[in-house]
C-alpha positions, 0 to 999 in steps of 0.5 A, spaced: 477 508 549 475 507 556 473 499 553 480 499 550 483 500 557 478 495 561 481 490 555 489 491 556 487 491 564 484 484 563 489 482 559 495 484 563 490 480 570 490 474 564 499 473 563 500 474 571 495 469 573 499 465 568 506 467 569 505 465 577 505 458 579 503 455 585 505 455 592 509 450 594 513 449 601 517 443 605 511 439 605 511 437 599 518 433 599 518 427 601 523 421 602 521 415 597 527 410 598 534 410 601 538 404 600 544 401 602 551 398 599 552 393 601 546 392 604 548 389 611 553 392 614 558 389 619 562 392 625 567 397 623 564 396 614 565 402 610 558 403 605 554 408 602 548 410 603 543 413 597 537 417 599 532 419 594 527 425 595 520 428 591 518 434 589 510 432 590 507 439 590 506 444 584 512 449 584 519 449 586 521 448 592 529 451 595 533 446 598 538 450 602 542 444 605 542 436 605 546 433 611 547 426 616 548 425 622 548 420 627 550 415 633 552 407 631 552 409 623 556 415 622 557 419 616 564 419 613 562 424 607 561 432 608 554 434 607 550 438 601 551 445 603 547 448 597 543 444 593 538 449 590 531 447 587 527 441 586 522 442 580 514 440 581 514 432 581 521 432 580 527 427 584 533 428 586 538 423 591 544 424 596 549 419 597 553 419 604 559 414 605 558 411 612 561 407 617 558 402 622 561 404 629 556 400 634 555 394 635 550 389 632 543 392 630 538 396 627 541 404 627 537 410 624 542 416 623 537 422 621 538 425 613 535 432 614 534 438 610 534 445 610 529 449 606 531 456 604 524 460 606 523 456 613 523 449 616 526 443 615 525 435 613 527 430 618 527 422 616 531 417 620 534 412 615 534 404 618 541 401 617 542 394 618 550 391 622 550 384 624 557 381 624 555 374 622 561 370 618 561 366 613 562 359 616 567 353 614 568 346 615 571 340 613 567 335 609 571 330 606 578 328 608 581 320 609 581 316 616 588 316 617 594 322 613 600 318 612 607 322 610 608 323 603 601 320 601 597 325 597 590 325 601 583 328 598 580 334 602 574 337 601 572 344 604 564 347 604 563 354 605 555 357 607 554 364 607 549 365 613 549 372 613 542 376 611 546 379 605 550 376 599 558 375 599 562 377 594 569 375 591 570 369 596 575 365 596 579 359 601 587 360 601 591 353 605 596 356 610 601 353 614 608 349 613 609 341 613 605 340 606 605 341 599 597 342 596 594 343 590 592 347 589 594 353 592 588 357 592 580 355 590 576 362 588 568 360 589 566 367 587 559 369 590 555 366 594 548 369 596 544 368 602 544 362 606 548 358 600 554 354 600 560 351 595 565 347 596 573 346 594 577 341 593 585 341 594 590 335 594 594 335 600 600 332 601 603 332 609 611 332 610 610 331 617 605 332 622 602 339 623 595 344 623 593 346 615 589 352 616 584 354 611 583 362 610 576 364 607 576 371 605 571 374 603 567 382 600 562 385 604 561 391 599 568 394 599 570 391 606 574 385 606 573 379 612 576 373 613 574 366 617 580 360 619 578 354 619 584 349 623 585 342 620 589 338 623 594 333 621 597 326 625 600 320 621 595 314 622 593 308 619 590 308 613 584 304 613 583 304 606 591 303 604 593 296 601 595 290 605 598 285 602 599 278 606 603 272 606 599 265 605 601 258 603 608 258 605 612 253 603 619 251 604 623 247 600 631 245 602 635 244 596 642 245 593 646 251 596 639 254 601 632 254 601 625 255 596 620 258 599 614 259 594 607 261 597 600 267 595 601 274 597 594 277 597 592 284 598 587 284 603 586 292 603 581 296 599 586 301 594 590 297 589 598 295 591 602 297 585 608 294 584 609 289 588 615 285 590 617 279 594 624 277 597 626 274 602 630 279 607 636 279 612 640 274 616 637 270 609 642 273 602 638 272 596 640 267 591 638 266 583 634 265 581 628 268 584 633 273 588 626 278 588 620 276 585 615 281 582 608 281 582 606 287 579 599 291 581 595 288 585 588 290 586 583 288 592 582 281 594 587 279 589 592 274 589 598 271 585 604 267 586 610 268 588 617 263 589 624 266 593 631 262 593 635 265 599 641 262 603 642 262 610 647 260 616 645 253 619 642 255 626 637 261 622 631 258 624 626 264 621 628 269 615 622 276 613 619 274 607 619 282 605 613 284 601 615 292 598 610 295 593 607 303 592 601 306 592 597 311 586 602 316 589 608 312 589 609 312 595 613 306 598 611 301 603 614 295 606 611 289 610 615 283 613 612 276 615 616 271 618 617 264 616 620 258 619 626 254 617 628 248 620 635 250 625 641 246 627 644 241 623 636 239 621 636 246 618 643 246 614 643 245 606 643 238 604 650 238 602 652 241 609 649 235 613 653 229 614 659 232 612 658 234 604 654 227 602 646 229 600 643 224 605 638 222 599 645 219 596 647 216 604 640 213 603 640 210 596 648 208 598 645 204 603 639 200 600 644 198 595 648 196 599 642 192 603 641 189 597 648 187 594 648 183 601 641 180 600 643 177 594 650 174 596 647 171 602 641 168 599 646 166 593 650 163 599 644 159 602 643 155 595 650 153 595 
C-alpha cells in the first residue's frame, strides 16, 4: 500500500513538471524590424510606421500596452492599450501613422511597451525627412517661338530624392498658347532616375509656360514648377526664300520680270507664290506664279507680268509661302524698273507709236532716199 502511494505521489510530480512551462520576462522580447512607407519622409508627410517584435524565450509573455511618442515625428494613431500575450517564438507588429513636424534629418520616436508583471521595453525607431524635390528642366525647344508656329519642347524630369516617387506627372499651365498634349503621366520614377515629355506647343503671344511636376511621396502629393518663358524671335531654322536672277522686260501694256526664288533656309517652304506687289497691279498672264514646296537649298523659276505708272522706279517682288503648320509668312524684295519716260510702257513713249516701229520707219525711209539718190546720180 504504501508502494502505491509513493507511485501516485511521483506521477502527480511528473504531470506538474509538465503542465508548468518555462519562465519567461521583458527580456525576451525584442524589436526585429520597423519600416516605413514611404520610406523617406518630407516635412509635413504623412506615413506609416510598422514595428515587429519576438518572443525569444520559452513561455508567454504579457504585453500590457504598445505606444509612440516623440519630437520631430509624431504619432497621429492612438496607442495599443491591451495587447495581451505573445507566445514562445511567436510575432507580432504594431503600426502607427505618423507625421513629419521637424525639419530635415534623421528622428528616433521611442516605440515602448508596457509588460503586464513589471517593467518595460524601449526601442528608439529611426525616421528618415528630407525635403529634396523632384527636379525639371527644359531640354529641348527651338531658337526662336514665332506666333502661330507650332514649337517642339521637351521636359526631363530626375528624381534625386534617396526614395522612389510614384504617380508623377508634368501639366502646362498658363494663357497664350494652345499644347499638345495637355498632360503627360511619367508614372514612377525610383531613385536618381529620370524621364522625359513631349508636348507640341503652339504660342498666341509672347508669355510664361509653366510646367507643373506633381508627384506621390507615399499618400502625399508635391509638386515643383518649371517656368519657360516664350518671346517671339527669328526662327533660325524656318524657311528663307530669295530673289536672284532678275530680269526686266518691258513689253505691250507693262513689264516682265522672270528670275530664281531660292530657299536658302533649313526647313522646307511650302506653297509658295510669287507676284509682284503694290503701286505695281498684276496682269495676265502671270498676275501670281506658283512654285509649289521648296525644300532647302532648291530653287525654281518663276515670271511675273505687272503694269505700273511711269514714274514707279522699283516694284516688291512678294514671295508668300507657309510652313509644316501652315503658317503663312510674306518676304519682299524690291527690283528696279526704269522711270520717267524711259520707264513708260513702249506704246506710252513717243506719243502711242513703239519706238522699235519709229526705228524700222526711219531706216526705210533711209533707204528709200538712198535709192532715189543713187538712181538720180546715174541719170
Amino acid at each position: 500500500m504504501k508502494l502505491l502511494h509513493l507511485t501516485i505521489i511521483s506521477l502527480i510530480c511528473a504531470v506538474a513538471v509538465v503542465a508548468v512551462p518555462a519562465s519567461a520576462g521583458p527580456a525576451d522580447i525584442t524589436v526585429t524590424s520597423s519600416t516605413l512607407d514611404p520610406s523617406v519622409l518630407m516635412k509635413g508627410d504623412t506615413g506609416t510606421l510598422t514595428v515587429e517584435i519576438k518572443n525569444n524565450g520559452a513561455g508567454s509573455v504579457t504585453i500590457k500596452s504598445a505606444r509612440l511618442f516623440g519630437n520631430g515625428v509624431v504619432a497621429l494613431s492612438d496607442s495599443y492599450p491591451s495587447v495581451g500575450e505573445i507566445g514562445a517564438g511567436n510575432a507580432k507588429t504594431f503600426t502607427f501613422t505618423v507625421r513629419a513636424d521637424g525639419g530635415e534629418g534623421t528622428f528616433y520616436p521611442m516605440f515602448v511597451l508596457d509588460f503586464l508583471d513589471a517593467g518595460s521595453l524601449r526601442y528608439p525607431v529611426p525616421v528618415q525627412v528630407e525635403d529634396t524635390p523632384l527636379s525639371a528642366s527644359v531640354v529641348g525647344k527651338p531658337d526662336a517661338f514665332s506666333e502661330g508656329r507650332t514649337a517642339d519642347i521637351t521636359v526631363r524630369v530626375g528624381n534625386p530624392r534617396p526614395n522612389a516617387a510614384s504617380g508623377v506627372q508634368v501639366i502646362p499651365q498658363g494663357t497664350g498658347f494652345a499644347v499638345t498634349p495637355t498632360g503627360a503621366f511619367v508614372g514612377a520614377l525610383a531613385s536618381d532616375g529620370s524621364a522625359t515629355a513631349l508636348f507640341n506647343l503652339t504660342p498666341t503671344a509672347e508669355t510664361d509656360v509653366t510646367f507643373q511636376v506633381v508627384w506621390r511621396n507615399g499618400i502625399n502629393t508635391h509638386s515643383v514648377d518649371l517656368a519657360l518663358p516664350v518671346a517671339f524671335g527669328e526662327d533660325k531654322r524656318q524657311a528663307d526664300p530669295l530673289i536672284t536672277n532678275v530680269e526686266v522686260t518691258p513689253e505691250a501694256g507693262g513689264y516682265r520680270i522672270v528670275g530664281d526664288v531660292t530657299n536658302a533656309g533649313l526647313e522646307p517652304a511650302r506653297s509658295v507664290l510669287v507676284t509682284a506687289g503694290a503701286p505695281a497691279t498684276p496682269t495676265d498672264p502671270f498676275r501670281v506664279y506658283v512654285v509649289g514646296t521648296l525644300d532647302p537649298d532648291d530653287a525654281s523659276p518663276f515670271e511675273v507680268t505687272f503694269r505700273t505708272d511711269a514714274n514707279v522706279t522699283e516694284v516688291p517682288i512678294a514671295v508668300e509661302y507657309r510652313d509644316s503648320d501652315g503658317n503663312r509668312y510674306t518676304t519682299t524684295t524690291m527690283v528696279e524698273v526704269a522711270g520717267g519716260t524711259a520707264a513708260a510702257p513702249l506704246e506710252e513713249r513717243d506719243g502711242g507709236i513703239p519706238l522699235v516701229g519709229i526705228i524700222v520707219a526711219a531706216l526705210v525711209a533711209l533707204g528709200i532716199a538712198g535709192a532715189i539718190y543713187y538712181s538720180w546720180r546715174r541719170k
